[in-house]
SEBA-682873 format. One record per residue (C-alpha): residue number from 0; residue in three letters; chain; x, y, z. Coordinates in pm, 1 decimal. Example, Ala and Ser with C-alpha at 12.3 -4.5 7.8 and 13.67 -1.06 7.14 Angstrom:
REM residues 2
{drenke 0,"ala","A",{1230.0,-450.0,780.0}}
{drenke 1,"ser","A",{1367.0,-106.0,714.0}}
This chain:
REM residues 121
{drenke 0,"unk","A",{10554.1,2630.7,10534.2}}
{drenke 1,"unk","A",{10291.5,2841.0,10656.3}}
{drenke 2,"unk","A",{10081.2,2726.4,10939.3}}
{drenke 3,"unk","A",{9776.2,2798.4,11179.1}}
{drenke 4,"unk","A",{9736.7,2742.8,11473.5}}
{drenke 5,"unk","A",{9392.5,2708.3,11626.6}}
{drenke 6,"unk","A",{9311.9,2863.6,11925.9}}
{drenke 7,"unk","A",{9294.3,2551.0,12150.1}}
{drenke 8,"unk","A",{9694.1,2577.6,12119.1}}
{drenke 9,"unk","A",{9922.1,2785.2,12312.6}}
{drenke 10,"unk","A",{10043.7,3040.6,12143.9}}
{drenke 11,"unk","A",{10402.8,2923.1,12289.3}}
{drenke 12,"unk","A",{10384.4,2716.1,11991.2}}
{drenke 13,"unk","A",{10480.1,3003.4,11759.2}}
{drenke 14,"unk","A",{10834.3,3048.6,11870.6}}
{drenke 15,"unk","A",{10922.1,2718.4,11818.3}}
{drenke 16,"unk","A",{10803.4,2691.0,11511.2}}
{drenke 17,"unk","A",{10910.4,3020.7,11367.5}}
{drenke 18,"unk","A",{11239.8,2931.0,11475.0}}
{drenke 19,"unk","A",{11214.4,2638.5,11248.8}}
{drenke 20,"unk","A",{11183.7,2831.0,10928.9}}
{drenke 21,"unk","A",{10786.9,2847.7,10955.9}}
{drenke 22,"unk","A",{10560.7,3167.0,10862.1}}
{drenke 23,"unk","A",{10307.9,3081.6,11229.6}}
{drenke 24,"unk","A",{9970.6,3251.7,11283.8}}
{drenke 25,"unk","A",{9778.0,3162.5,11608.3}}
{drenke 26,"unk","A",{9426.0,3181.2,11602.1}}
{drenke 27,"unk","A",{9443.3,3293.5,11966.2}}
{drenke 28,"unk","A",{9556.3,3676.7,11851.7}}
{drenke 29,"unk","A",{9228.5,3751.6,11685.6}}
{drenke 30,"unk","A",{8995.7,3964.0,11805.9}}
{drenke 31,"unk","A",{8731.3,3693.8,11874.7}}
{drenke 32,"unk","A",{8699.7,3262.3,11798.4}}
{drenke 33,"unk","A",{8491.8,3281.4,11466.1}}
{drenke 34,"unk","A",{8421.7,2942.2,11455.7}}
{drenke 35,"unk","A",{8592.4,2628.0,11319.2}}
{drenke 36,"unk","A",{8434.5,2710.6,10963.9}}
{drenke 37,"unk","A",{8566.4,3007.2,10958.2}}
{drenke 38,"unk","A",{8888.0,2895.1,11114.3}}
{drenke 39,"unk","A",{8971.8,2654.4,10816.9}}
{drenke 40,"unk","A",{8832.5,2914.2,10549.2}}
{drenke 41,"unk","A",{9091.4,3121.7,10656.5}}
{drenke 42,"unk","A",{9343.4,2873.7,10675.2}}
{drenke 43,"unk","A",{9244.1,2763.0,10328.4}}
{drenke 44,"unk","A",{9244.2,3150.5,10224.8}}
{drenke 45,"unk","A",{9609.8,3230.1,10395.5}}
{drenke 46,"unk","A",{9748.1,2870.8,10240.4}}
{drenke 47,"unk","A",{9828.7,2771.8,10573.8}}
{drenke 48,"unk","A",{9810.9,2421.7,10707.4}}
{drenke 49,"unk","A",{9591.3,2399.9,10977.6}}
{drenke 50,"unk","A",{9678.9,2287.9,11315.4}}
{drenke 51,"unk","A",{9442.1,2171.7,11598.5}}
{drenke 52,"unk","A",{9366.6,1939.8,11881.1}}
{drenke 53,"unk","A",{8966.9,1958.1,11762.7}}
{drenke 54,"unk","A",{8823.9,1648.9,11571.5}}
{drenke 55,"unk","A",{8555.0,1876.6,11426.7}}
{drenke 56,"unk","A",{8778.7,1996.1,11173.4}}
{drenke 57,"unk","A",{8843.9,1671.2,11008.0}}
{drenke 58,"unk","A",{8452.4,1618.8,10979.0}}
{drenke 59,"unk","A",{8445.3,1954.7,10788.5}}
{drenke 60,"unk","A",{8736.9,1866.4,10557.8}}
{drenke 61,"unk","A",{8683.0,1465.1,10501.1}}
{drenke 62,"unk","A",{8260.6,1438.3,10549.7}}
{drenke 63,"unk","A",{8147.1,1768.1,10458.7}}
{drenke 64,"unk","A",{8436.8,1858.9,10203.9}}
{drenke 65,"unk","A",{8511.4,2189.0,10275.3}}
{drenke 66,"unk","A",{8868.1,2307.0,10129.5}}
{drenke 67,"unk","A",{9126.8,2326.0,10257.5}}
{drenke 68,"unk","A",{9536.2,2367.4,10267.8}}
{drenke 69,"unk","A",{9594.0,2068.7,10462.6}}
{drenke 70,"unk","A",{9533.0,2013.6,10852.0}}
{drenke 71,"unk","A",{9732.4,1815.3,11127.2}}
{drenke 72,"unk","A",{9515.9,1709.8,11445.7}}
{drenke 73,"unk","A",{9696.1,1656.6,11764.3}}
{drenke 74,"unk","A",{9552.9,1398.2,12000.0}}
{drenke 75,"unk","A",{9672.0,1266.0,12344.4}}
{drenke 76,"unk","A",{9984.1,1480.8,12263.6}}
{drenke 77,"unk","A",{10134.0,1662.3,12567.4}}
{drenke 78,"unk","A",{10191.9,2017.8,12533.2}}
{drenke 79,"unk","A",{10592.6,1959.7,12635.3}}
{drenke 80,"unk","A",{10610.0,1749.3,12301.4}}
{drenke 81,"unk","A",{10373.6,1926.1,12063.7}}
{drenke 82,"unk","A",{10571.2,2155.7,11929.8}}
{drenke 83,"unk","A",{10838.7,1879.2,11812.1}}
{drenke 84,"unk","A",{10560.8,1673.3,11728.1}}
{drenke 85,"unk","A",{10455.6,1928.3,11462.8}}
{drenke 86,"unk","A",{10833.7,1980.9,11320.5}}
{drenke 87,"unk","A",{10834.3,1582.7,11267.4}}
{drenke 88,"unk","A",{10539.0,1577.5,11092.7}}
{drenke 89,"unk","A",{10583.7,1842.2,10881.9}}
{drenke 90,"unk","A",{10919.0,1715.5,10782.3}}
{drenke 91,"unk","A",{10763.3,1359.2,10697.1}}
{drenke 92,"unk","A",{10436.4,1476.4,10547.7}}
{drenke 93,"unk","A",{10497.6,1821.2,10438.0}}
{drenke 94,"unk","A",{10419.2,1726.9,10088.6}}
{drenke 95,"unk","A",{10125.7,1516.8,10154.6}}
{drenke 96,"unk","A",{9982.1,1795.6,10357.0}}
{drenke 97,"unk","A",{10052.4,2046.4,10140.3}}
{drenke 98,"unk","A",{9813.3,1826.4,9857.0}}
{drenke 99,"unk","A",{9556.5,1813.6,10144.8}}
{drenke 100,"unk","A",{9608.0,1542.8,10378.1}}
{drenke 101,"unk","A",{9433.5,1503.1,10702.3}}
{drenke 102,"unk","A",{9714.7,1417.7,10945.2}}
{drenke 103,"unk","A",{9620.8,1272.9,11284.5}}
{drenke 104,"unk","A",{9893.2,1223.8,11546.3}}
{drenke 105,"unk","A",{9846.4,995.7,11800.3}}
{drenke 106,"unk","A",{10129.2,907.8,12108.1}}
{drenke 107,"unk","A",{10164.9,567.9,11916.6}}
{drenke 108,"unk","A",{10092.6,637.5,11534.5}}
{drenke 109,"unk","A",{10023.6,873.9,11235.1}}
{drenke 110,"unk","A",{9706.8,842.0,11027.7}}
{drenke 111,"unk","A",{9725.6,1040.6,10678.6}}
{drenke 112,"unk","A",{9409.1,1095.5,10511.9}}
{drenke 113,"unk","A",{9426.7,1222.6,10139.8}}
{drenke 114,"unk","A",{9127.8,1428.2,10048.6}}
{drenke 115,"unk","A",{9204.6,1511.2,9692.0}}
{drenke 116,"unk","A",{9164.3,1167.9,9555.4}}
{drenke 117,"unk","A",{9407.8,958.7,9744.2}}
{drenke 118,"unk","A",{9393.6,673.5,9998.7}}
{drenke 119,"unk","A",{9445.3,647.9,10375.1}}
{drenke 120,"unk","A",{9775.7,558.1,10522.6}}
């Protein structure tokens, strides 16, 4: 699958997850942030699932219904576990996300939003 990462995640994520069969870009090796809009444009443009710790993102895809190529949002998650936290959710949601989900990932549960028609999990 390919991914994103956004910025606000070490770019030590990219080994890991390259490792795991993933095609990784990191937000971090860009010249300059250009903004979460721009962020998930290019995300959307690259077919890469976006990956974040920022809740702004989910207001852009979900309220303000800008496309997208699906986005996971990390919260509470340590950065010792993210990187295994991603590989488990892309092996249980892969398909959702790659439809469009919003996936948020919590220490004690998953919430899957569809935005292409579906219904929350």
């Amino acid at each position: 699958m390919r991914l994103l990462l956004d910025s606000c995640l070490s770019g030590a994520l990219k080994a890991p997850l390259t490792d795991a069969g993933h095609e990784v870009l990191w937000a971090g090796d860009w010249p300059s942030d250009p903004g979460d809009e721009e962020i998930l444009r290019r995300a959307h443009a690259e077919q890469c699932v976006l990956i974040t710790l920022d809740k702004d993102f989910g207001e852009l895809a979900i309220v303000r219904g800008i496309p997208h190529s699906g986005l996971i949002r990390l919260a509470g998650i340590s950065l010792a576990s993210q990187a295994a936290t991603i590989k488990r959710v892309l092996v249980f949601y892969g398909d959702r996300l790659s439809d469009g989900a919003v996936v948020t990932v919590e220490p004690a549960r998953v919430r899957v939003r569809s935005t292409r028609g579906g219904g929350d999990d």
